[in-house]
N, C-alpha and C positions, 0 to 999 in steps of 0.2 A: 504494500500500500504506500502511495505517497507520504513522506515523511511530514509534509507540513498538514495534510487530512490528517493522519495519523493523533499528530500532536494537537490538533482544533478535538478530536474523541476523546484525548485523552483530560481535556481540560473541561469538555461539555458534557462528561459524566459525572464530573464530581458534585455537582446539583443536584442529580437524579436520584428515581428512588434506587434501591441498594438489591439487586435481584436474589441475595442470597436469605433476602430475609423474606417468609412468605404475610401476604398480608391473607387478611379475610375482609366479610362483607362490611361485617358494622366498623372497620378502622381499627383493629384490634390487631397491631401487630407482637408477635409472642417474643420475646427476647431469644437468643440465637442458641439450637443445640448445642449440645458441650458440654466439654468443662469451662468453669466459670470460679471464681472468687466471690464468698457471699458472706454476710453476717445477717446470726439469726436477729431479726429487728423486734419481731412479734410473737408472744406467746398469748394465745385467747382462750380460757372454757366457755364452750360455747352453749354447756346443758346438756339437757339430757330430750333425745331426740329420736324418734321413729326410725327404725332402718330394718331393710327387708333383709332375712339370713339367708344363709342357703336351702331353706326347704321351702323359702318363698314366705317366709310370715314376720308377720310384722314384731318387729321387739325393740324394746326400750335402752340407749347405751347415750354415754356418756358422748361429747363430741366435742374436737379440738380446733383450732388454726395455728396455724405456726407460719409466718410469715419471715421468708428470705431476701434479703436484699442482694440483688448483683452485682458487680463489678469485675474488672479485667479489661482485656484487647477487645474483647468480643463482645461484652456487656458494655458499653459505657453510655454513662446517661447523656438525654438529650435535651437541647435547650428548649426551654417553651418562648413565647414571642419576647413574656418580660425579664426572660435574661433567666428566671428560675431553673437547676438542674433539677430532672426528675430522673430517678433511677428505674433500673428494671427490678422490676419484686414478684416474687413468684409466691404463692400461697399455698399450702399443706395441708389438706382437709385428714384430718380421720379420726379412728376412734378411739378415744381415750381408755387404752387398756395396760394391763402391768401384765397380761396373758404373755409367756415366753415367745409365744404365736405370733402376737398381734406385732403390725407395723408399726405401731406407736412404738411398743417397747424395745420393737429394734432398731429404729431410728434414733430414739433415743441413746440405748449402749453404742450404737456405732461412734455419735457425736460424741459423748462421754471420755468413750476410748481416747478420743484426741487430747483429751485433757487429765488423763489417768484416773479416767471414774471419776474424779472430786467432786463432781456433781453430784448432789441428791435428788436433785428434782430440773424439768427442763428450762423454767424461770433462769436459774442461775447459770444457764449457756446463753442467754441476751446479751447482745455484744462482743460473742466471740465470733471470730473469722474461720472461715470453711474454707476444703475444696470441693465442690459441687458437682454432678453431672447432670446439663437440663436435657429431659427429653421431648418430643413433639409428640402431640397425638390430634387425631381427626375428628370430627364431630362425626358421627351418627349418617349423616347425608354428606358427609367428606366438603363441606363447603369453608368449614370452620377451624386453624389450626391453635392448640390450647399447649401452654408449656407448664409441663409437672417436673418433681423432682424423683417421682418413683417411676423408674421404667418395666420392661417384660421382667426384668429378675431382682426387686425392688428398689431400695435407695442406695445410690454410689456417693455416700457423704463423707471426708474424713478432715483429719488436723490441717492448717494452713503450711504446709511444708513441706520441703523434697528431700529425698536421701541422696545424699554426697557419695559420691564412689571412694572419695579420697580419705575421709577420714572414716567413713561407714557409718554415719550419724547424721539426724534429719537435721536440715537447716532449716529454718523458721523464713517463710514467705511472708513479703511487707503487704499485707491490704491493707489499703487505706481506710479511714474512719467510716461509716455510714453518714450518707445523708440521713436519712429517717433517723429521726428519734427512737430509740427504746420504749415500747409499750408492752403492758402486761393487765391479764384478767384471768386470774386464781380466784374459781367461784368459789371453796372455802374462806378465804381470807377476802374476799369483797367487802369494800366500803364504800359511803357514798362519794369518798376522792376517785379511788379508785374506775367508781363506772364512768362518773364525767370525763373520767382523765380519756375515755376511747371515745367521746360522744365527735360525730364530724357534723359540721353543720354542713345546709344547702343540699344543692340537689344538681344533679347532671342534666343539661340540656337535652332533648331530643334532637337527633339526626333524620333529617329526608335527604331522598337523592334528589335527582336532576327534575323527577317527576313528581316531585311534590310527595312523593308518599315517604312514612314514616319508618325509617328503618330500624330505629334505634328508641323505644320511648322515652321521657323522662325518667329520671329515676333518683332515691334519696342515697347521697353520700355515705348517709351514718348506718354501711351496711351490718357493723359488731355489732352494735345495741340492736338492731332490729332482730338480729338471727337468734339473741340471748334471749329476748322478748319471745320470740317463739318458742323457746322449750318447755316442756310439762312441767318443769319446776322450777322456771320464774318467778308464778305467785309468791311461791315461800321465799328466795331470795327477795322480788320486789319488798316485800313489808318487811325484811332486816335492812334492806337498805332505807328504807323510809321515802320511797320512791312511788306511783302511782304503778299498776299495774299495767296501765297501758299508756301510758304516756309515752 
């Protein structure tokens, strides 16, 4: 190819969007497979909540969020118009169990591990640094792509470090600080600092496309307090916190 075409493509992509990142409909683009650099930012109980088992029936379990922040080559955040960094953050639904089974509990010893067990509980891994593996997955009608941290053979999570050939001992990897703030919601220990402290005001705009229709509808920010709100035993939290039940 001509050298000067050549160097006019090389300089008129860098505008463009980025083909290795997939988007979907509603503008949802997932932060990039891989490994990745993250600190856990979010620890949430989210209550105690409906979920089908495997013989198909409905049963009552405990439910968690665990929210990651990302960083590295591959994750790095992107400017919004007024100059704000926002990171990439991935979120970890499941169920809160100590079952040797459950992916809670193995997610948890795996992270632990990085830090020699010290932890007793997953609150006290908030603000430490990972190394991560994100993986993609497809919606249902494949139009939608979603990024988890468990893949086909569960979570690839461990300490911020690489093993040195030369002396035979891990060297400690620099991640840099989290944007996000540290937040946490241990429904034992809930107060009413505590809940305001997750509360987000306002609400998401709606999206239409070119044709007027609504792709994307409004929606409220303050998704943790809503999801808390819905578990079977809100009520009895609501009235320790001194909080309306439905408010």
């Amino acid at each position: 190819m001509d050298e000067y075409l050549w160097s006019y493509i090389l300089k008129g992509i860098q505008g463009m969007p980025d083909m290795r990142a997939p988007s979907v409909q509603d503008g949802y683009i997932p932060p990039a497979a891989g490994l990745a650099y993250a600190r856990l930012v979010g620890y949430f109980e989210i209550g105690k909540h409906d979920e089908e088992n495997r013989e198909g029936e409905l049963v009552l379990v405990d439910k968690v969020d665990l929210v990651f922040e990302l960083s590295g080559p591959n994750h790095q955040p992107h400017k919004l118009d007024d100059g704000t960094l926002m990171p990439h953050r991935v979120t970890v639904q499941e169920t809160l169990s100590f079952s040797d089974r459950a992916n809670f509990f193995k997610l948890f010893t795996m992270m632990n591990a990085a830090y020699g067990g010290s932890a007793s509980h997953m609150v006290l891994l908030l603000s430490k640094p990972f190394i991560v593996e994100v993986f993609h997955r497809r919606s249902k009608d494949g139009k939608k792509v979603y990024a988890n941290l468990k893949g086909p053979n569960g979570y690839n999570v461990r300490g911020a470090s690489v093993h040195d050939p030369v002396t035979g001992k891990q060297s400690p990897i620099d991640v840099g600080p989290a944007l996000t703030d540290s937040r946490a919601f241990v429904w034992e220990l809930a107060n009413k600092d505590m809940w305001d402290s997750i509360h987000i005001p306002g609400f998401y705009e709606e999206r239409r496309n070119d044709k007027g229709e609504v792709i994307a509808p409004a929606r409220s920010k303050n998704v943790l307090q809503e999801r808390i709100m819905s578990a079977k035993n809100w009520p009895e939290l609501a009235a320790r916190l001194g909080v309306s039940p439905t408010s």
